[in-house]
C-alpha positions as a printed NumPy array, in Angstrom:
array([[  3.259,   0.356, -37.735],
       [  1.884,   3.909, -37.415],
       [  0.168,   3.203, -34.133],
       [  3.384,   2.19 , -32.782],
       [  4.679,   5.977, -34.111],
       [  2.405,   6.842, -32.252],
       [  2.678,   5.33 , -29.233],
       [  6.269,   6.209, -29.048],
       [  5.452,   9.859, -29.773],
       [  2.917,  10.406, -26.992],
       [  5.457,   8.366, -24.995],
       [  7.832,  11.064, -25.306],
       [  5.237,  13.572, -25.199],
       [  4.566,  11.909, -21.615],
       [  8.222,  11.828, -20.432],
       [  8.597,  15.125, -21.27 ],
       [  5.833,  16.344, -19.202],
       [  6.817,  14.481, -16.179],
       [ 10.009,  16.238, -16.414],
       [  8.203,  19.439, -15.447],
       [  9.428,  21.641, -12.92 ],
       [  8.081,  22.918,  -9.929],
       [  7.96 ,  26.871,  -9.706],
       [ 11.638,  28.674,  -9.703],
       [ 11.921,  31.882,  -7.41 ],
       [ 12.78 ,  33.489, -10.682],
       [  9.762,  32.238, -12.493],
       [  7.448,  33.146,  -9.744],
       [  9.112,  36.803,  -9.179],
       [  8.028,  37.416, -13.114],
       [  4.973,  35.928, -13.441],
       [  3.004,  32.947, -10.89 ],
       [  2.217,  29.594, -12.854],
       [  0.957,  26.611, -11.435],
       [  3.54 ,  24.494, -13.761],
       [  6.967,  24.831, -15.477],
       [  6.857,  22.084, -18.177],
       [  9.837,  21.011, -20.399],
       [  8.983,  19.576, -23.611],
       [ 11.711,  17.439, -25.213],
       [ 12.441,  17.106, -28.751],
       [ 14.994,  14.014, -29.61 ],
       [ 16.963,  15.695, -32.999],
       [ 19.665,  12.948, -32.942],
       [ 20.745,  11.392, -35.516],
       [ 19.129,   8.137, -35.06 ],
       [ 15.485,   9.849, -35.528],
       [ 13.959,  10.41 , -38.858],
       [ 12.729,  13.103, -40.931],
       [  9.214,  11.498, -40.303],
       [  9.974,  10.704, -36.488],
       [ 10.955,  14.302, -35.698],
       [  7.63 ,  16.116, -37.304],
       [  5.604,  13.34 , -35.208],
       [  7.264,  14.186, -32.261],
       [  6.829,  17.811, -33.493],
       [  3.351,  17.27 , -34.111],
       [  2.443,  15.9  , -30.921],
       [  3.173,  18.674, -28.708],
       [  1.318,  21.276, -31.54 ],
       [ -1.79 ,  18.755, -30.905],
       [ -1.492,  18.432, -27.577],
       [ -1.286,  22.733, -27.264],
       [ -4.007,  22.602, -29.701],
       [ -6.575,  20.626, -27.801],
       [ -9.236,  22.611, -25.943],
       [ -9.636,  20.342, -22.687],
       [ -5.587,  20.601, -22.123],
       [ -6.464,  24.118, -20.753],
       [ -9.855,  23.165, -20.106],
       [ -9.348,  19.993, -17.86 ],
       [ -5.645,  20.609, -16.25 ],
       [ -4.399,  24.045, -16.566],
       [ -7.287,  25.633, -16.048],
       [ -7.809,  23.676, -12.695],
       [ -4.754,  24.987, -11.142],
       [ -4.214,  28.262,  -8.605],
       [ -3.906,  30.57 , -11.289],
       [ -4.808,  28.664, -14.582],
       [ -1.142,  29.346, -16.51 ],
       [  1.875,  27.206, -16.87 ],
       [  5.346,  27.912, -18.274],
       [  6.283,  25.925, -20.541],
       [  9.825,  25.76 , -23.178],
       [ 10.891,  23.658, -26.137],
       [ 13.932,  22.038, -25.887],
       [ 16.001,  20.314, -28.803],
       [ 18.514,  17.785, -27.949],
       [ 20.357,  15.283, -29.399],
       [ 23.965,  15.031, -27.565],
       [ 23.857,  18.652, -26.393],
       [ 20.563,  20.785, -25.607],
       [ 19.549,  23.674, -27.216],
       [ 16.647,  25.892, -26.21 ],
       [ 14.535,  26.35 , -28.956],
       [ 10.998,  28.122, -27.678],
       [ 11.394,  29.479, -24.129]])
């Protein structure tokens, strides 16, 4: 039963990323990134105490983990991304820009 937690967390983990965004005019006038990466956080009402603070956990991990930077960030024009933490449920709500 965990693994399947998991499974559904790095899911949205990985649906989240895909959402990433290529590099606004904005964005690139403040600061040049190789990424703009959304990271989606399902609050609703149908997730759990326990299913929100894996989801949670997930993206800390993922930040966390030395080869993220060292294997994909790292690799692109000028090593950064942008990324933001976004709450939703039926309405979004920016939580971590």
């Amino acid at each position: 039963m965990k693994t399947s937690y998991i499974f559904q967390a790095t899911f949205t983990a990985v649906a989240g990323i895909v959402s990433a965004l290529a590099v606004s005019t904005t964005a690139k006038a403040a600061t040049l990134v190789d990424l703009e990466l959304s990271l989606l956080v399902d609050v609703s009402g149908s997730i759990s105490t326990t299913e929100f603070n894996l989801q949670k956990q997930g993206y800390v991990d993922a930040f966390a983990n030395a080869s993220l930077f060292n294997d994909f960030i790292s690799k692109g024009n000028t090593g950064k991304i942008a990324a933001n933490l976004i709450y939703w449920a039926g309405t979004n709500h920016l939580s971590l820009d």
